[in-house]
N, CA and C atoms of all chains as a GROMACS GRO file, in nm:
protein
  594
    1UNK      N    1   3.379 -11.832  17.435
    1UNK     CA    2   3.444 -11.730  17.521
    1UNK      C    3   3.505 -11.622  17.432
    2UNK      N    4   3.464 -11.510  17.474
    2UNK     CA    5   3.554 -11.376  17.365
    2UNK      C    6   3.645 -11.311  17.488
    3UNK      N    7   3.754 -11.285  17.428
    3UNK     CA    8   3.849 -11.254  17.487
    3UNK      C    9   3.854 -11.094  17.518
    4UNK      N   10   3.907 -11.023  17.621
    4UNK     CA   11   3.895 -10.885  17.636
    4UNK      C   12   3.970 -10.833  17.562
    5UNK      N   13   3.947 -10.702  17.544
    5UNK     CA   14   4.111 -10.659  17.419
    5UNK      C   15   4.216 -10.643  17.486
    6UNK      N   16   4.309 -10.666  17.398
    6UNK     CA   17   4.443 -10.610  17.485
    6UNK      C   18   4.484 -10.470  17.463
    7UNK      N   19   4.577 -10.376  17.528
    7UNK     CA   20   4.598 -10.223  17.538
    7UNK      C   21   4.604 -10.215  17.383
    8UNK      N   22   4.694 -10.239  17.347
    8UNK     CA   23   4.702 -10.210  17.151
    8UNK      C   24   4.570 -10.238  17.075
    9UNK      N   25   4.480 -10.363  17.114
    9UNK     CA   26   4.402 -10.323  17.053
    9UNK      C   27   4.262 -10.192  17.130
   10UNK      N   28   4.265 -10.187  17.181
   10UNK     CA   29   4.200 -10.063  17.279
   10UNK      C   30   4.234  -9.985  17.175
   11UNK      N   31   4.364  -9.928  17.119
   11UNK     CA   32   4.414  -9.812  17.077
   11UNK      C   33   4.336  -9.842  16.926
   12UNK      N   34   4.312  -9.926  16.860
   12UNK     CA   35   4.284  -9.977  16.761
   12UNK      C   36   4.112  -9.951  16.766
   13UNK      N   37   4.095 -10.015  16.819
   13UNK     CA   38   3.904 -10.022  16.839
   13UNK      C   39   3.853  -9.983  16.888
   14UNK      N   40   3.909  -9.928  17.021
   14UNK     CA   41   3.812  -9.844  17.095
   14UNK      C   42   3.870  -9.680  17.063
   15UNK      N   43   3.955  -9.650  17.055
   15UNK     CA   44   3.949  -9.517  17.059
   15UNK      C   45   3.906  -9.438  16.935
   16UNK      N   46   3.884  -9.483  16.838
   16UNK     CA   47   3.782  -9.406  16.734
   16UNK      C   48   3.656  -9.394  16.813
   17UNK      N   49   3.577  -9.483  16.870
   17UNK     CA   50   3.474  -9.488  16.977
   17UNK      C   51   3.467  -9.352  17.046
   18UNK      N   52   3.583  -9.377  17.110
   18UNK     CA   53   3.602  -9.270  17.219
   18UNK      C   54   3.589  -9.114  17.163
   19UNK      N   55   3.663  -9.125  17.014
   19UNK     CA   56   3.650  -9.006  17.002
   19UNK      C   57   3.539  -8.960  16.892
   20UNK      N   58   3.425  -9.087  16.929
   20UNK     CA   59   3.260  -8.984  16.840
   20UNK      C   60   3.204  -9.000  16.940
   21UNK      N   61   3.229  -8.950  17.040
   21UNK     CA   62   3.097  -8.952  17.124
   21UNK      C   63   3.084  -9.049  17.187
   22UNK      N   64   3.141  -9.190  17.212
   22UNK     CA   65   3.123  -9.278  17.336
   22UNK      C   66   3.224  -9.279  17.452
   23UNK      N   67   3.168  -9.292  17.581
   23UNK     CA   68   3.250  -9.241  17.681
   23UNK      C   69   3.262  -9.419  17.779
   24UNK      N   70   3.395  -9.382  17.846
   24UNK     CA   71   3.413  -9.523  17.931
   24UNK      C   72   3.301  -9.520  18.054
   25UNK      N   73   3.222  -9.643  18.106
   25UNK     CA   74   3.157  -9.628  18.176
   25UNK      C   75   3.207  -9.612  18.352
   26UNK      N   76   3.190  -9.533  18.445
   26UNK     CA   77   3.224  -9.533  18.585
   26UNK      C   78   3.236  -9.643  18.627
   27UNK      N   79   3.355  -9.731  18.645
   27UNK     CA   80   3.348  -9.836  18.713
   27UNK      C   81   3.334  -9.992  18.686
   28UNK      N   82   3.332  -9.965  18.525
   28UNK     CA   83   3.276 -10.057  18.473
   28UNK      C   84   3.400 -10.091  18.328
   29UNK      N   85   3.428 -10.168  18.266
   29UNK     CA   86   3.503 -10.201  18.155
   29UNK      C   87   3.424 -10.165  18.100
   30UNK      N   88   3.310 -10.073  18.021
   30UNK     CA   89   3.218 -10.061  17.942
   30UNK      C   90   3.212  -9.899  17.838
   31UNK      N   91   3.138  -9.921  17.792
   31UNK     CA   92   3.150  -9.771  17.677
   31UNK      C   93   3.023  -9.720  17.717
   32UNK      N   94   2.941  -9.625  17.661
   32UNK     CA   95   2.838  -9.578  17.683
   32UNK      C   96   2.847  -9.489  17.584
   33UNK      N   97   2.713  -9.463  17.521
   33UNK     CA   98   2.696  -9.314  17.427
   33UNK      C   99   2.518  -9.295  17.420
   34UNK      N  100   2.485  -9.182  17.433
   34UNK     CA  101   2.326  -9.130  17.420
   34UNK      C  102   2.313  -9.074  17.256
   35UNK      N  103   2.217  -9.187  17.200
   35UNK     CA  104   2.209  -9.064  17.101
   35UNK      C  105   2.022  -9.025  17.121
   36UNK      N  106   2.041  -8.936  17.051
   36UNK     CA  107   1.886  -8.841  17.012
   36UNK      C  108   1.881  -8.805  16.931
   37UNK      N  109   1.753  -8.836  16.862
   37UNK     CA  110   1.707  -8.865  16.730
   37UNK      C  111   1.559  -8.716  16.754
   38UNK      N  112   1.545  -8.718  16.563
   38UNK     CA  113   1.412  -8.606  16.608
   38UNK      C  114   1.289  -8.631  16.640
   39UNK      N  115   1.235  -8.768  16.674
   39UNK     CA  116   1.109  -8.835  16.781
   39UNK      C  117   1.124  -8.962  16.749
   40UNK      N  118   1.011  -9.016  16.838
   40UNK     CA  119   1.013  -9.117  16.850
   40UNK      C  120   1.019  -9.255  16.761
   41UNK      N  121   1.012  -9.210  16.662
   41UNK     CA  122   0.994  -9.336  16.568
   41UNK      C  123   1.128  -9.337  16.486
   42UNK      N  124   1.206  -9.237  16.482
   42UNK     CA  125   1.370  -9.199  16.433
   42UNK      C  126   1.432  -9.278  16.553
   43UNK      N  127   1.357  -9.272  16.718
   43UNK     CA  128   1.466  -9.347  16.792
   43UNK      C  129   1.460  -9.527  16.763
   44UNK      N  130   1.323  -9.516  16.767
   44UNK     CA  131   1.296  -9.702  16.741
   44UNK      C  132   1.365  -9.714  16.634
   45UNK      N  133   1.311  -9.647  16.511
   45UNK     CA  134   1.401  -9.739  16.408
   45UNK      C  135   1.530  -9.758  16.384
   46UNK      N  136   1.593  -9.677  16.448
   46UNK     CA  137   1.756  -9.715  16.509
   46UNK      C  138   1.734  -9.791  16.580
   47UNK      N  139   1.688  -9.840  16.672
   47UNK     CA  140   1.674  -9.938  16.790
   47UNK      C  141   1.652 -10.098  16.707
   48UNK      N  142   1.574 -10.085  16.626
   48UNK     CA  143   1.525 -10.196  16.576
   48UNK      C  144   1.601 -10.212  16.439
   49UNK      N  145   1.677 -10.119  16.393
   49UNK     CA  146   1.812 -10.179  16.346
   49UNK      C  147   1.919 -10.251  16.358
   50UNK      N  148   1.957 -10.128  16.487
   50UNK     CA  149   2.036 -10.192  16.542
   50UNK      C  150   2.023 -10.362  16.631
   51UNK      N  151   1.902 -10.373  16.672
   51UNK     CA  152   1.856 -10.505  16.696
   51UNK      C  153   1.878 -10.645  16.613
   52UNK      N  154   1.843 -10.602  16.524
   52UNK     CA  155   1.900 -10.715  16.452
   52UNK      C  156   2.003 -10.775  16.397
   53UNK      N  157   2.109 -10.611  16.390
   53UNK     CA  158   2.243 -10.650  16.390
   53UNK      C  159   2.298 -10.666  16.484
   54UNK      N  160   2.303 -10.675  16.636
   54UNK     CA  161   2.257 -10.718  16.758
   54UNK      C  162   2.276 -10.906  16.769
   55UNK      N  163   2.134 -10.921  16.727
   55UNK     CA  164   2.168 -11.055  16.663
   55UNK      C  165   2.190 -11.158  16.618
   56UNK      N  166   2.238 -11.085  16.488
   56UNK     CA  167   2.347 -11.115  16.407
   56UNK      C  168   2.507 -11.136  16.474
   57UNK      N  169   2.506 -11.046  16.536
   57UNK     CA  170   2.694 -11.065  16.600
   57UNK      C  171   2.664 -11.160  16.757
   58UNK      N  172   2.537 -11.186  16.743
   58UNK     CA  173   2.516 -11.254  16.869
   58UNK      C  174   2.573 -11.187  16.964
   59UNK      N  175   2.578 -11.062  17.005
   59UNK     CA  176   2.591 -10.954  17.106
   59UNK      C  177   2.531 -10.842  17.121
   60UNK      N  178   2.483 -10.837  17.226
   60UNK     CA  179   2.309 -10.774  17.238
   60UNK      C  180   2.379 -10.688  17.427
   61UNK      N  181   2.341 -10.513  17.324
   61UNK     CA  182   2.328 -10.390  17.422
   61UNK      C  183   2.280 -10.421  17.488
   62UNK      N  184   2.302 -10.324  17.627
   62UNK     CA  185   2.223 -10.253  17.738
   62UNK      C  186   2.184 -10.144  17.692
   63UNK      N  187   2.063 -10.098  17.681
   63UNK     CA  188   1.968 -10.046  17.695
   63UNK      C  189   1.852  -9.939  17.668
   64UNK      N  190   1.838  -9.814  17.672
   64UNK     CA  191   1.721  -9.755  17.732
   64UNK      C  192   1.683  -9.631  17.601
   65UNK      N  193   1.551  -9.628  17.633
   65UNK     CA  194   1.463  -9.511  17.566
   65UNK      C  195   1.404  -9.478  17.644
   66UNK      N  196   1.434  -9.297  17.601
   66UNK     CA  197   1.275  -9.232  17.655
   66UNK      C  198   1.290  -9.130  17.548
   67UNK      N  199   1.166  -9.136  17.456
   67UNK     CA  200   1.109  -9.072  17.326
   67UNK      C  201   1.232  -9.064  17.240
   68UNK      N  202   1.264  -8.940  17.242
   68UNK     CA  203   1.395  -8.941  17.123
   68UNK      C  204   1.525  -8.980  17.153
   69UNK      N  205   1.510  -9.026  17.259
   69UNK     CA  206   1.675  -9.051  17.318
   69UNK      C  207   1.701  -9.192  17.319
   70UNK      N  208   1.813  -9.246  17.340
   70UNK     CA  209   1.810  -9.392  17.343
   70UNK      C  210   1.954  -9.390  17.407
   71UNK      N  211   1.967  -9.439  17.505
   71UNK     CA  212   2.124  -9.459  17.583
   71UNK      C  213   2.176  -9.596  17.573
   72UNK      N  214   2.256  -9.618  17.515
   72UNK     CA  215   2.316  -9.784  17.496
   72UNK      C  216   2.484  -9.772  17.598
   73UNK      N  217   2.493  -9.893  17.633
   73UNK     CA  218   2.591  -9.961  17.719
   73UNK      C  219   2.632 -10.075  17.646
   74UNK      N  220   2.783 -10.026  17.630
   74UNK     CA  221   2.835 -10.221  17.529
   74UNK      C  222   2.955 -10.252  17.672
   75UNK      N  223   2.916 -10.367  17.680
   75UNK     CA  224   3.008 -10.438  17.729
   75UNK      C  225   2.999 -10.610  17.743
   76UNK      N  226   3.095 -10.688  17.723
   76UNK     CA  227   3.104 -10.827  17.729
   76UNK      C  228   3.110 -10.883  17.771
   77UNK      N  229   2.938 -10.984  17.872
   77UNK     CA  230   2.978 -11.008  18.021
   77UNK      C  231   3.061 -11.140  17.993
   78UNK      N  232   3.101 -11.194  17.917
   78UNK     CA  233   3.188 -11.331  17.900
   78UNK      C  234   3.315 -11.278  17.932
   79UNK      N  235   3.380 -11.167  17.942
   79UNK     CA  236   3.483 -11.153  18.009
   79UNK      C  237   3.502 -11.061  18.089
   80UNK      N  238   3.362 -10.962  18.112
   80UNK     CA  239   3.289 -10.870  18.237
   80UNK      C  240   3.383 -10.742  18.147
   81UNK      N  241   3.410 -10.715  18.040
   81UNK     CA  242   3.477 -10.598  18.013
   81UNK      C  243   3.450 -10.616  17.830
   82UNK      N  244   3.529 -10.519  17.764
   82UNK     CA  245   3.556 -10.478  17.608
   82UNK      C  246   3.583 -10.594  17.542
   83UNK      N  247   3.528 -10.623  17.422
   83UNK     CA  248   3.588 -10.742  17.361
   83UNK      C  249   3.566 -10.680  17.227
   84UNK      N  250   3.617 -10.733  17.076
   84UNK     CA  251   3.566 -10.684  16.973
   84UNK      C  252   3.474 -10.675  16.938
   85UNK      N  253   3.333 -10.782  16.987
   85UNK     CA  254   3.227 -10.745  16.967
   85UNK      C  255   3.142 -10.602  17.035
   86UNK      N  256   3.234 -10.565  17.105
   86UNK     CA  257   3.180 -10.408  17.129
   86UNK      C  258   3.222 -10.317  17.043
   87UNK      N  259   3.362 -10.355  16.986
   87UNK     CA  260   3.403 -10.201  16.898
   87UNK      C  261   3.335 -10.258  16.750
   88UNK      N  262   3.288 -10.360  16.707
   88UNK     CA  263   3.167 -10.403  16.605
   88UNK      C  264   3.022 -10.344  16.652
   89UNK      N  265   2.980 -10.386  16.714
   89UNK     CA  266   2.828 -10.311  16.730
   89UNK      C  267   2.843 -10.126  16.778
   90UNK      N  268   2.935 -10.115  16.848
   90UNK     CA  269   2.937  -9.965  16.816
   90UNK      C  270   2.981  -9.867  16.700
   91UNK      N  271   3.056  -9.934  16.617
   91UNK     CA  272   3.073  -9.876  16.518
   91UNK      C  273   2.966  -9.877  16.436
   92UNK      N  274   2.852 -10.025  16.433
   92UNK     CA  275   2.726 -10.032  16.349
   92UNK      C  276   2.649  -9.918  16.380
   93UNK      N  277   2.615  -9.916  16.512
   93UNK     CA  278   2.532  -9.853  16.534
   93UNK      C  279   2.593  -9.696  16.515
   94UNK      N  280   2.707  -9.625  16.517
   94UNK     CA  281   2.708  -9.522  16.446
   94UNK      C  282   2.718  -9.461  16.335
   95UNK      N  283   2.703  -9.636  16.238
   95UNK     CA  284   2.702  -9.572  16.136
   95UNK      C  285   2.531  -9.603  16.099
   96UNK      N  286   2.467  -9.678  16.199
   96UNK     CA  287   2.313  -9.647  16.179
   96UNK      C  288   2.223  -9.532  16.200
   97UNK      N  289   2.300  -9.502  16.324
   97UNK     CA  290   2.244  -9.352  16.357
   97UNK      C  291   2.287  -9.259  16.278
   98UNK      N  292   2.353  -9.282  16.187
   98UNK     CA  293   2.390  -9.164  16.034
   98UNK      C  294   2.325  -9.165  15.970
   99UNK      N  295   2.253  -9.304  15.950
   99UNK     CA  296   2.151  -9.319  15.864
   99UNK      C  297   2.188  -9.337  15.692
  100UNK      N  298  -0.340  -8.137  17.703
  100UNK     CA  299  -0.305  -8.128  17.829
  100UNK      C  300  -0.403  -8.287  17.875
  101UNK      N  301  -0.349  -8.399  17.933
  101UNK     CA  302  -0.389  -8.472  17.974
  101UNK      C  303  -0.365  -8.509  18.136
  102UNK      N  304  -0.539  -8.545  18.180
  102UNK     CA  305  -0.571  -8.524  18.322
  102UNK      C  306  -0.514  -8.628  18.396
  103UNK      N  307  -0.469  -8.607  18.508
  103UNK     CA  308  -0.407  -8.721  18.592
  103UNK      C  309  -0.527  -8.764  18.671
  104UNK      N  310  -0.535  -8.927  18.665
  104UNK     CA  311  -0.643  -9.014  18.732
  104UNK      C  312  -0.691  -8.930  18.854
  105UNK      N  313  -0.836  -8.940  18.880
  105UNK     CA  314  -0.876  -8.980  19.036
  105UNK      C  315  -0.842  -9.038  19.118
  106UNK      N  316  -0.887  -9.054  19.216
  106UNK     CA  317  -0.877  -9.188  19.316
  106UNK      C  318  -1.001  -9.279  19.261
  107UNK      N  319  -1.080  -9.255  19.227
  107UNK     CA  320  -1.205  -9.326  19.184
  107UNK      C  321  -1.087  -9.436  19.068
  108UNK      N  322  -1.086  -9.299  18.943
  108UNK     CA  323  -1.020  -9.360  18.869
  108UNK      C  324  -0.880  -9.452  18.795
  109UNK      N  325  -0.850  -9.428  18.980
  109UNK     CA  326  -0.718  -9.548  18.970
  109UNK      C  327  -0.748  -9.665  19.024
  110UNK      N  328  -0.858  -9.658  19.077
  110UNK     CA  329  -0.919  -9.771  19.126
  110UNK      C  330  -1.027  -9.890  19.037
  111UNK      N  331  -1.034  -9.817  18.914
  111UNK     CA  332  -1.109  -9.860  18.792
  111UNK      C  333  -0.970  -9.888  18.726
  112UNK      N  334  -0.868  -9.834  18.622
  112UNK     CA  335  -0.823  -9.855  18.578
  112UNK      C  336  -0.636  -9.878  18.611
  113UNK      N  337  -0.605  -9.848  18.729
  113UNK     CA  338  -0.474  -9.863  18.773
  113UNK      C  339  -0.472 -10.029  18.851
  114UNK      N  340  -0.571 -10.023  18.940
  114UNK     CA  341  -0.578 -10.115  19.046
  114UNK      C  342  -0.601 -10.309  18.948
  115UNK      N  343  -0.632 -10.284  18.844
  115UNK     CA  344  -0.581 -10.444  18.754
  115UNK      C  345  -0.448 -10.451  18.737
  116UNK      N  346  -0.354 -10.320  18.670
  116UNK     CA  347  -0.217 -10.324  18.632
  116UNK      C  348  -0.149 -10.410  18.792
  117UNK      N  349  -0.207 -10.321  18.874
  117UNK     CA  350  -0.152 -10.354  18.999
  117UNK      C  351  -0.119 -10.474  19.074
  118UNK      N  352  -0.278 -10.562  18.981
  118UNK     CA  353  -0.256 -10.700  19.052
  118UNK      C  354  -0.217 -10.785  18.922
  119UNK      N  355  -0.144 -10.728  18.810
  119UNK     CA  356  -0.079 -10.778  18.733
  119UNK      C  357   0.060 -10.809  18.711
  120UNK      N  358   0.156 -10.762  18.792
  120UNK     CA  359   0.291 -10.726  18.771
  120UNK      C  360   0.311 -10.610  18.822
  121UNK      N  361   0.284 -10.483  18.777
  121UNK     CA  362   0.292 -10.408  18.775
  121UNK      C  363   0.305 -10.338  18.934
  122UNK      N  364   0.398 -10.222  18.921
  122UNK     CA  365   0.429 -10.193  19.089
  122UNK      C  366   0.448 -10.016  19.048
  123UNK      N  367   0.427  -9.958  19.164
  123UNK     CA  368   0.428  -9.819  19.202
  123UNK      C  369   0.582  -9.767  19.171
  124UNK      N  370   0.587  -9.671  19.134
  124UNK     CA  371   0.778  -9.627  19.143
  124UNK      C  372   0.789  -9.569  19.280
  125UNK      N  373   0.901  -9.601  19.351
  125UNK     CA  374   0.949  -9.510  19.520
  125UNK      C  375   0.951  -9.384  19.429
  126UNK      N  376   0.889  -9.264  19.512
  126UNK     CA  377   0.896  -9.138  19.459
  126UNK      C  378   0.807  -9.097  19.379
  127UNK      N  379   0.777  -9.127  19.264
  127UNK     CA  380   0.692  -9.078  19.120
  127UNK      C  381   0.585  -9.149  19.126
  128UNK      N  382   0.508  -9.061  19.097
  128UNK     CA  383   0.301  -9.118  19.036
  128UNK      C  384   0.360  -9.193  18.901
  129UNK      N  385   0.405  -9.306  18.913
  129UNK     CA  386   0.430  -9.386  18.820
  129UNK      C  387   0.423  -9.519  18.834
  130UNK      N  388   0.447  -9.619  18.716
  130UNK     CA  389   0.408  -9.749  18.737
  130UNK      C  390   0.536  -9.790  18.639
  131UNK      N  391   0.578  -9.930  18.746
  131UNK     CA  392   0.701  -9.993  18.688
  131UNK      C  393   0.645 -10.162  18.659
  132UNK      N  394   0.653 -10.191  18.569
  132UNK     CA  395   0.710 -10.371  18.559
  132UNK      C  396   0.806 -10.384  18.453
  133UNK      N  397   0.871 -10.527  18.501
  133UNK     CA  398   0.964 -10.627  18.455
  133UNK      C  399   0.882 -10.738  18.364
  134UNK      N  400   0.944 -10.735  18.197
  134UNK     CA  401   0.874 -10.846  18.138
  134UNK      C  402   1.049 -10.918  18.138
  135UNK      N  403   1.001 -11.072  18.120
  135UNK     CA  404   1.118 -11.134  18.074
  135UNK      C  405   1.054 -11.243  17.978
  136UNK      N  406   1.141 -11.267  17.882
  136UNK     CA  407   1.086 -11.358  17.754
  136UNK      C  408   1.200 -11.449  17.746
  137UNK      N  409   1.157 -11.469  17.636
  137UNK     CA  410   1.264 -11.680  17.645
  137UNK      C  411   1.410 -11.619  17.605
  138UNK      N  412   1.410 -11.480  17.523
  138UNK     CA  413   1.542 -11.457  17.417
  138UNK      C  414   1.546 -11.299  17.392
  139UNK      N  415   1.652 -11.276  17.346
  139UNK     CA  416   1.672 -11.157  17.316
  139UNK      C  417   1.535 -11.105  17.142
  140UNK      N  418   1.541 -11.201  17.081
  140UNK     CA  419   1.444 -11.171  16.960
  140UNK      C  420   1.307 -11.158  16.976
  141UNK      N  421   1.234 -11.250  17.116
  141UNK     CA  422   1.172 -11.227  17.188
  141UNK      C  423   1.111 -11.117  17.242
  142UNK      N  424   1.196 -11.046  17.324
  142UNK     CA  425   1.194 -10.925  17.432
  142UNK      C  426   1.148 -10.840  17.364
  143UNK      N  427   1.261 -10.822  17.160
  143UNK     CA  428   1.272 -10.737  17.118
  143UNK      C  429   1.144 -10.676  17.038
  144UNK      N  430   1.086 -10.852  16.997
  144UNK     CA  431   0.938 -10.823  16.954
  144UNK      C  432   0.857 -10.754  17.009
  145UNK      N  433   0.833 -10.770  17.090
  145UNK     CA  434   0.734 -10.731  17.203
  145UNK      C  435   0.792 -10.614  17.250
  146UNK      N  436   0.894 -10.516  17.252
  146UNK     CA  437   0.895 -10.407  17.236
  146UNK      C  438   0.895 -10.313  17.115
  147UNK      N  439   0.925 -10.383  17.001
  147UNK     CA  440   0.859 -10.314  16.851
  147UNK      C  441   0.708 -10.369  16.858
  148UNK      N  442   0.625 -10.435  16.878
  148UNK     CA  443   0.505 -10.412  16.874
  148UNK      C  444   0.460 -10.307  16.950
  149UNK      N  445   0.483 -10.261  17.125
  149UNK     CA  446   0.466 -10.191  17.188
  149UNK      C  447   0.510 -10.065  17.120
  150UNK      N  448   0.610 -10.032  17.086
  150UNK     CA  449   0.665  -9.929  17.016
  150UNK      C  450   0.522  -9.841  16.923
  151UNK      N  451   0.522  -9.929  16.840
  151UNK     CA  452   0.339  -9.917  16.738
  151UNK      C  453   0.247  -9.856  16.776
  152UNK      N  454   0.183  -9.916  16.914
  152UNK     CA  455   0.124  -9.863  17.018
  152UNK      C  456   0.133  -9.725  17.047
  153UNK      N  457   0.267  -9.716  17.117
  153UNK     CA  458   0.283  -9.619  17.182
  153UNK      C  459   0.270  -9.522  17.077
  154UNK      N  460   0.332  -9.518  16.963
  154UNK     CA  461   0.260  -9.431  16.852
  154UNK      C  462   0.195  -9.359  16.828
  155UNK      N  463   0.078  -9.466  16.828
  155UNK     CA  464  -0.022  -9.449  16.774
  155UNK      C  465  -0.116  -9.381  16.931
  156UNK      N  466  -0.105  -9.440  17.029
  156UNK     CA  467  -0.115  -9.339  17.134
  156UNK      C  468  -0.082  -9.238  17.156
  157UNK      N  469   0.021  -9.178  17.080
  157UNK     CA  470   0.109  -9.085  17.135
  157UNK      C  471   0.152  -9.089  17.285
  158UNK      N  472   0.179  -9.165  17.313
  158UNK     CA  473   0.211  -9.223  17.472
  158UNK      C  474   0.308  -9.270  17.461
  159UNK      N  475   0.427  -9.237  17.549
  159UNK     CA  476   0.569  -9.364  17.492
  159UNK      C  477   0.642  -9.384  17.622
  160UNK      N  478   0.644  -9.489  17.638
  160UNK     CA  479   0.704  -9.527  17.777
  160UNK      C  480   0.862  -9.512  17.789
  161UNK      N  481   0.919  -9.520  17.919
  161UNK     CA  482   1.056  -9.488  17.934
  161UNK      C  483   1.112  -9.670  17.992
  162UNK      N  484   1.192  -9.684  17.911
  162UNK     CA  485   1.190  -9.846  17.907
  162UNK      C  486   1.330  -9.908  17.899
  163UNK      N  487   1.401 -10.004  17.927
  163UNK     CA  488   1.507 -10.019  17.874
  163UNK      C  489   1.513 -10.181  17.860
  164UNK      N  490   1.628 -10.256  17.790
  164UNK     CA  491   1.637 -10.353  17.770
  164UNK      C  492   1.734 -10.496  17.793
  165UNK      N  493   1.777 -10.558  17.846
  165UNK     CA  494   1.879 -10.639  17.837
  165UNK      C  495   1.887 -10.776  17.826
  166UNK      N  496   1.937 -10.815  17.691
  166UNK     CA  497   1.898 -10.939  17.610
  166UNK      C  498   1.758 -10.940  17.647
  167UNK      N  499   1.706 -11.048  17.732
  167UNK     CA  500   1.559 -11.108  17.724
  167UNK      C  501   1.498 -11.056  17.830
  168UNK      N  502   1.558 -10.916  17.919
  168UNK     CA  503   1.434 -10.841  17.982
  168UNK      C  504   1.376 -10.711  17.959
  169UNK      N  505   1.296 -10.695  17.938
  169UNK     CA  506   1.259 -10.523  17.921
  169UNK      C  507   1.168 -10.466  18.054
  170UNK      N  508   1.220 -10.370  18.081
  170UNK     CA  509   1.186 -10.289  18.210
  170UNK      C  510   1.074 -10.145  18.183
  171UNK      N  511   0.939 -10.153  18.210
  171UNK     CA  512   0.906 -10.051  18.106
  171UNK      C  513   0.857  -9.978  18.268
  172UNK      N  514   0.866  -9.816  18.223
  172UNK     CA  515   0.799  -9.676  18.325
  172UNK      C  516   0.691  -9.665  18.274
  173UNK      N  517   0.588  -9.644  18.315
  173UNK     CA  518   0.459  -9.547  18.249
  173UNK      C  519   0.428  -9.453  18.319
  174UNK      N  520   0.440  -9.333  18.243
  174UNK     CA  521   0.424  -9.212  18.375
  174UNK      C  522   0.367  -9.104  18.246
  175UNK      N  523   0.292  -9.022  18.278
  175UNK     CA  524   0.239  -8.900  18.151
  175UNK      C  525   0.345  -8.777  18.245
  176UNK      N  526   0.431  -8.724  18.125
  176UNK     CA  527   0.493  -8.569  18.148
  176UNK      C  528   0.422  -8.513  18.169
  177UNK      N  529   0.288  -8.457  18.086
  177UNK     CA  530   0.207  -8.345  18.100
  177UNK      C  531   0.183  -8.276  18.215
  178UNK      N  532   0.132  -8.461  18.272
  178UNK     CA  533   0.083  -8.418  18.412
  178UNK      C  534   0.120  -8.489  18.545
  179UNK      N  535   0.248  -8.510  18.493
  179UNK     CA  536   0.342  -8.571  18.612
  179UNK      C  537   0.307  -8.664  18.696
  180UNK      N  538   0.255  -8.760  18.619
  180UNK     CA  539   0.174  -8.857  18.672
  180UNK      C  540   0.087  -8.972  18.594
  181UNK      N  541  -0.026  -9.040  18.655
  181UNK     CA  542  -0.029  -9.116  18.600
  181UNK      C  543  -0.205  -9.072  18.488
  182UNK      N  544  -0.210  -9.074  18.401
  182UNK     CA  545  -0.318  -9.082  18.285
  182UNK      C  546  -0.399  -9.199  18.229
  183UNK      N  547  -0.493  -9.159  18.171
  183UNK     CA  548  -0.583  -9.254  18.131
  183UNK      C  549  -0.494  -9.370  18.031
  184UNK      N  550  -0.390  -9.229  17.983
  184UNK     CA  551  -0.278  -9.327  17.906
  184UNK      C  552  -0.179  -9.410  17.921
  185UNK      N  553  -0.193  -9.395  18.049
  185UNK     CA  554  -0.062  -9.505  18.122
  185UNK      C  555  -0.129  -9.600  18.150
  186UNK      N  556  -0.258  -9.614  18.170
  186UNK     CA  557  -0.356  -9.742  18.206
  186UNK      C  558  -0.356  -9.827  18.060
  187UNK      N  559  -0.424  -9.742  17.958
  187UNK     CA  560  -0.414  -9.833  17.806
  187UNK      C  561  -0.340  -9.833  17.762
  188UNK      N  562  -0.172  -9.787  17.794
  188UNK     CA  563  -0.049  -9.865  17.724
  188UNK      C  564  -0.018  -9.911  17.808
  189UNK      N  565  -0.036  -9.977  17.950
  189UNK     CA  566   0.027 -10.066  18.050
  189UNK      C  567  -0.102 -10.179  18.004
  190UNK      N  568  -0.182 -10.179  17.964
  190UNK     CA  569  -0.277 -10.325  17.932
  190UNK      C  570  -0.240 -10.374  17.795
  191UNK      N  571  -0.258 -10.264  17.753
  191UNK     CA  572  -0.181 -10.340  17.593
  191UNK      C  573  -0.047 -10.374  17.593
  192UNK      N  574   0.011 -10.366  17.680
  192UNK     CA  575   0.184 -10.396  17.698
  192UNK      C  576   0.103 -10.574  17.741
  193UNK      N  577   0.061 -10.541  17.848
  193UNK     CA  578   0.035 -10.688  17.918
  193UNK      C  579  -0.024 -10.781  17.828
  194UNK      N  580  -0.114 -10.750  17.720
  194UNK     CA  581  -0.186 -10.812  17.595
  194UNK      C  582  -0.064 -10.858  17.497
  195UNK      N  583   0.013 -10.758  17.475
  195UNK     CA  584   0.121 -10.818  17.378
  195UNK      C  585   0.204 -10.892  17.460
  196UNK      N  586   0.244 -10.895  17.569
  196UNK     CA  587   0.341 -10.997  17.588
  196UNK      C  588   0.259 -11.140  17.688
  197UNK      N  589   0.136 -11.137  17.634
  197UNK     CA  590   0.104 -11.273  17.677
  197UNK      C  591   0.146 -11.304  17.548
  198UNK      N  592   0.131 -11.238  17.427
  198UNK     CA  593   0.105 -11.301  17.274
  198UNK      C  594  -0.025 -11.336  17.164
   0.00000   0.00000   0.00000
């Protein structure tokens, strides 16, 4: 069981998040961020990076591509909201998409 | 510029996808299925192999993922609809995830 964060840590882990570009999802305890890459094979191989560090933390995104874009959703359905393993894979993955 | 099927020719090459999984989108000259695999490392294979494909087709589907399901679109932009290419990356999708 992973525990949800508490407000202090929110302030801690999620809000660097918040402020590159990932946004809270409508309705949902969740984050969201689109990135776009310059085609298709710049988006996979972020995808399939990030996949394996994925995992590795044994916590595995929501979702989607279409060609250069790739829209991911972190959230932790073991406690239906934020846990640290979201502010871990989102920080990976932006520092994958830096490359 | 790539041609959107006949009726002849969705009936040659759409009408197997059809009795494969594969289903119409409400709205769009497009084609939707649901794969599900044992695991997230699974799913993920079988969408980096597809990935290859699509490549090398220059064809790339609009797809998304969660843990062990992947949801793939096949639809051609060009021609807002469905192509000879949505038929041979919806069979080779179905080829790779028998295995």
């Amino acid at each position: 069981m992973t525990d949800a964060l508490t407000t202090a840590e929110r302030d801690t882990l999620i809000a660097p998040l918040l402020a590159n570009g990932w946004t809270m999802v409508n309705g949902r305890d969740a984050i969201q961020k689109t990135y776009v890459f310059g085609n298709f094979v710049a988006a996979f191989g972020f995808m399939t990076q990030a996949a394996i560090w994925a995992e590795k933390l044994n916590h595995h995104p929501e979702w989607s591509n279409v060609y250069k874009t790739v829209d991911v959703t972190l959230i932790t359905h073991d406690c239906d909201g934020l846990s640290v393993l979201d502010a871990k894979l989102g920080a990976k993955m932006d520092a994958l998409a830096k490359g």
